[in-house]
C-alpha positions, -999 to 999 in steps of 0.1 A, spaced: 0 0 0 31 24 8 46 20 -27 14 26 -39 8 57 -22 42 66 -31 36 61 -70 4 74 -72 18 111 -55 48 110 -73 34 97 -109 -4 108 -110 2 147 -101 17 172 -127 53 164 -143 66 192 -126 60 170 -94 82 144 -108 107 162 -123 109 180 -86 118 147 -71 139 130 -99 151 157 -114 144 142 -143 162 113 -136 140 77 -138 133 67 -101 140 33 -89 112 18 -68 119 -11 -47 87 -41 -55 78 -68 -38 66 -101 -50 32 -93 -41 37 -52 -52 47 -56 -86 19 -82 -93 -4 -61 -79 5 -34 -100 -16 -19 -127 10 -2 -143 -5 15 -169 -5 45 -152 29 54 -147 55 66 -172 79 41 -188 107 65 -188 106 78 -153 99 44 -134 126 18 -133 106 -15 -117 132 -29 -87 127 -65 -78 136 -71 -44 159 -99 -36 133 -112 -17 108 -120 -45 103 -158 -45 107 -163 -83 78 -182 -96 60 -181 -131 38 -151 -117 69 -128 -112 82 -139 -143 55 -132 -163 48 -99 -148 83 -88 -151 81 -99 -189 47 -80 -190 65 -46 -183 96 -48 -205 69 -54 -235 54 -26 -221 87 -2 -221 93 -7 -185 130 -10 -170 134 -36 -147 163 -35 -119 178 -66 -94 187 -48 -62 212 -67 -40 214 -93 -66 229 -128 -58 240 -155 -79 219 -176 -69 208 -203 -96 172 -192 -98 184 -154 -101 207 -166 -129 184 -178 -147 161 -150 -153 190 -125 -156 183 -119 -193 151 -101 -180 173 -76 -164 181 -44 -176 197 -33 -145 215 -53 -120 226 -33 -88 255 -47 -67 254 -38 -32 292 -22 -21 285 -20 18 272 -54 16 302 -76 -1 339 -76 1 361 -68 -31 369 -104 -34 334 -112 -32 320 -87 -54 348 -96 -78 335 -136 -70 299 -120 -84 314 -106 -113 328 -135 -127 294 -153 -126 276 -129 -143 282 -139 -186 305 -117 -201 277 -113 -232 251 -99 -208 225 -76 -221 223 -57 -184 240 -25 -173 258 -33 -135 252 -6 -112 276 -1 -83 251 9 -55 257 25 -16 289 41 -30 302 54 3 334 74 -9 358 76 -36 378 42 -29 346 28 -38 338 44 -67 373 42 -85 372 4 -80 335 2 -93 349 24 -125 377 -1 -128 356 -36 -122 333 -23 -153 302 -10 -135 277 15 -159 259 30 -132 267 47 -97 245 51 -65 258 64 -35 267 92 -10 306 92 -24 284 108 -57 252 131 -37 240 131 -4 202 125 -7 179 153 3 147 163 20 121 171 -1 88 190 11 49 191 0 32 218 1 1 213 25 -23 210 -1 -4 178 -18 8 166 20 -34 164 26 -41 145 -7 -14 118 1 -25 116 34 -58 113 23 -51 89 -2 -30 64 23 -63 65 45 -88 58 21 -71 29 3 -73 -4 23 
């Protein structure tokens, strides 16, 4: 219901509203199993929502199928914290993203990672929690695309105005 309320304020208000928050940047929404099945999507830009599965999905056929659902719909779709597990491997060509986690693994073991992920993969790797610039030098030299962390901006509080703080509000309450 969160990520829903989140969506809906940030997605079905003006553009201005989203550009205020992304800065025009697409903005990576973490999904549940049960979140991104749920989701009527059809609603929401393709260029300014990236679809992130959580590590936690249980992969079934539903998942799969939704996840192929929104690629053929122009949806990105994002592994956060991926791991190589066998199951994760084999649905990595529906992955347009895959996001590493640096304060989670050890060099050695993000390098492990690395080497299990096919040299001929369709996916960008993005370096994420980038803490300082240690961090992002060795994610530049390992081959990442993309780069998430405080080493690169320190994230920052955004305000409504009352008016929009009310409707969201309202909106969270109404929706069971």
């Amino acid at each position: 219901m969160a990520t829903q309320a989140v969506l809906d304020m940030t997605f079905n208000t003006t553009a201005t509203q989203t550009n205020f928050i992304s800065k025009g940047f697409p903005c990576f929404v973490n999904f549940s199993h049960k979140s991104i099945t749920d989701c009527n999507p059809s609603k929401f830009p393709q260029s300014q929502l990236v679809f992130e599965i959580l590590e936690s999905c249980d992969i079934d056929g539903t998942l799969i199928a939704t996840i192929r659902e929104l690629r053929r719909k122009g949806f990105l779709i994002a592994f956060d914290d991926f791991q190589p597990t066998r199951s994760w491997l084999d649905i990595l060509p529906l992955a347009d993203i895959v996001k590493i986690d640096f304060s989670a693994l050890s060099s050695s073991t993000i390098l492990q990672l690395l080497r299990l992920i096919p040299k001929d993969r369709k996916c960008k790797l993005l370096a994420e929690k980038l803490e300082n610039q240690a961090e992002v030098d060795q994610a530049l030299s390992l081959g990442f695309d993309l780069f998430q962390g405080y080493a690169l901006h320190r994230p920052e509080n955004l305000s409504l105005s009352k008016a929009e703080a009310s409707e969201a509000v309202t909106w969270v309450r109404t929706s069971d």
